[in-house]
N, C-alpha and C positions, 0 to 999 in steps of 0.2 A: 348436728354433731356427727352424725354417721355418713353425712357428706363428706365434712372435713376430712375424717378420718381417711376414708378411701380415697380423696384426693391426695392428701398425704403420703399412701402406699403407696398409690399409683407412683406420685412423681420420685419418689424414693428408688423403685424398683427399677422406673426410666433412667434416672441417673447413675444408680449401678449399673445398667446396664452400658449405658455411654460411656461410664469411664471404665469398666472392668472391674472385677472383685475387689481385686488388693484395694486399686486405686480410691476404690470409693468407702473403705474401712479406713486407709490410712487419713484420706479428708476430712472423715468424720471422726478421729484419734480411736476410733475402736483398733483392736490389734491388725496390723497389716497381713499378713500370714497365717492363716485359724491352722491350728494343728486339732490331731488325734493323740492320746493315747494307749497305750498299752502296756498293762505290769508286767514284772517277770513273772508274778503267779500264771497268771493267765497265759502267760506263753508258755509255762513248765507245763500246765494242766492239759492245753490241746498236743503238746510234742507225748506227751507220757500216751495218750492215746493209742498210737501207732505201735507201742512196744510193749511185752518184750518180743524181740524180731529173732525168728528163730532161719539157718540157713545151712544148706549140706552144700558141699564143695567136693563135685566130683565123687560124688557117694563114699568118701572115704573119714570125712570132715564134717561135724556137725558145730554148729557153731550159735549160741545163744546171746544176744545183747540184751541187755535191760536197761531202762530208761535212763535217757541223759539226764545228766546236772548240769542246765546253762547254767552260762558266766558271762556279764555282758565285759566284753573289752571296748570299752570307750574310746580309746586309746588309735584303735583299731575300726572302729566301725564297725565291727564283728559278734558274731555270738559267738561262745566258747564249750564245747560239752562235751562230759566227761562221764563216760558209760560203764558199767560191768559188764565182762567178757567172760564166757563159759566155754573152752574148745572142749572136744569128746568126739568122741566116733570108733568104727574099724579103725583106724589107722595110730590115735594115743592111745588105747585101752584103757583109759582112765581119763576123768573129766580135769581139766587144770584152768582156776582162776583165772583171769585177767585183766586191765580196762584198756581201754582205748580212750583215745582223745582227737577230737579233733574241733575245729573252729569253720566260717561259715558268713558270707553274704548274704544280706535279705533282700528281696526284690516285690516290688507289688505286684501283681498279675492283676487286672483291670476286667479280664473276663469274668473272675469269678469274684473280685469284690477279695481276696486272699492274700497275708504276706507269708513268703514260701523263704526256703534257704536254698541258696545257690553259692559255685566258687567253694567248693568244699577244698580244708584242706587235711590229710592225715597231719600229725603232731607225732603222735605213739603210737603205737598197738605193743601190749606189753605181757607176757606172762610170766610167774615164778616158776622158778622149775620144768619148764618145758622143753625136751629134749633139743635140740640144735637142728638136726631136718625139719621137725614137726615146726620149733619157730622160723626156718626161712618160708617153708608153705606156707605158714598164716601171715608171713611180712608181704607174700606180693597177691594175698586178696585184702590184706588191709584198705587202701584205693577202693576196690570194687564193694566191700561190704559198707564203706563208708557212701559212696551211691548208695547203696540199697538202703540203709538206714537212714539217712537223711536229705539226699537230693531231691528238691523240688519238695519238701516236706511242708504240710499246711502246719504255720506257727499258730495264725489269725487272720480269721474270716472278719470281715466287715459287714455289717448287715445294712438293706437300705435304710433302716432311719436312720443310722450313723450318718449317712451318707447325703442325708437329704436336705439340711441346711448350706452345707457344703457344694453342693450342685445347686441349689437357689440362690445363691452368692455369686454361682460364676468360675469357681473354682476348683479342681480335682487333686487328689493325691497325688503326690511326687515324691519328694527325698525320705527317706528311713533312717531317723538318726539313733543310733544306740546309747542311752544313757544309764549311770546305774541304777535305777529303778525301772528300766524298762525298755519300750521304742515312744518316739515320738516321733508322725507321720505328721509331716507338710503339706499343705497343699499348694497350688499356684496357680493364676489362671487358667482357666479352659481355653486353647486355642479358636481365632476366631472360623467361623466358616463359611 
């Protein structure tokens, strides 16, 4: 019986191997293309980590963000996130509300097993009440604090045993597709070598 079996794997494993991942899922009707995924919890909980992001601009400008609220834009391919803004410093003498908004590309980085946001874009940077110099100042570090806040930011790590049926398949991570409840990671054959 323990024969059978292991010749069974064996030739199963061979024949994946001969025709490649997909190919030898879709022969067998199991699904062609095994995805991952990932909730929007789980991506709110690791971006929350990183903030709140506090930053001085020219010693004159202090500037506090507090944690984004994604929003997946389906629509778009995109994440969407909508932050509170605190400017203060020498230069307002007084602290003045704000948010900012901006949206976001996800990419996989393979080195660290990580999906990160890239392709940042401003939307708004907004305050009530804030003097007319003081808002042209924060309109042209909007851009640059949107870098610091979230370019190349870790959404989600992958750990190896996510990882490991998926590499025994034949197959690696590729496309990032945004859905409302989350990402959903593709993978597709591994190139031959």
């Amino acid at each position: 019986m323990k024969r059978r079996l292991l010749l069974a794997s064996s030739l199963a494993t061979s024949l994946r191997i001969a025709l490649g991942g997909a190919a030898y899922f879709a022969l067998f009707g199991v699904q062609a293309q095994p995805s991952y995924t990932v909730t929007t919890a789980q991506l709110q909980d690791a971006i929350a980590k990183r903030f709140p992001l506090r930053k001085r601009a020219e010693g004159i400008l202090d500037l506090t963000v507090q944690a984004p609220q994604l929003r997946m834009l389906t629509a778009q391919n995109r994440l969407g996130a909508a932050m509170a803004v605190e400017a203060g410093g020498p230069a307002l003498r007084r602290a003045y509300p704000g948010t900012f908004d901006l949206d976001f590309a996800l990419r996989y980085e393979a080195s660290d097993m990580t999906i990160r946001a890239h392709e940042l874009r401003v939307n708004a940077l907004q305050f009530d009440s804030l003097p007319p110099q003081a808002s042209m100042l924060l309109g042209s570090y909007g851009p640059q604090l949107a870098e610091q806040a979230l370019q190349g930011a870790v959404l989600h790590t992958l750990k190896p045993q996510d990882l490991a049926l998926p590499d025994s398949m034949g197959v690696q991570p590729s496309t990032i597709t945004v859905t409302d409840k989350g990402l959903v990671i593709a993978f597709v054959n591994k190139p031959m070598s």
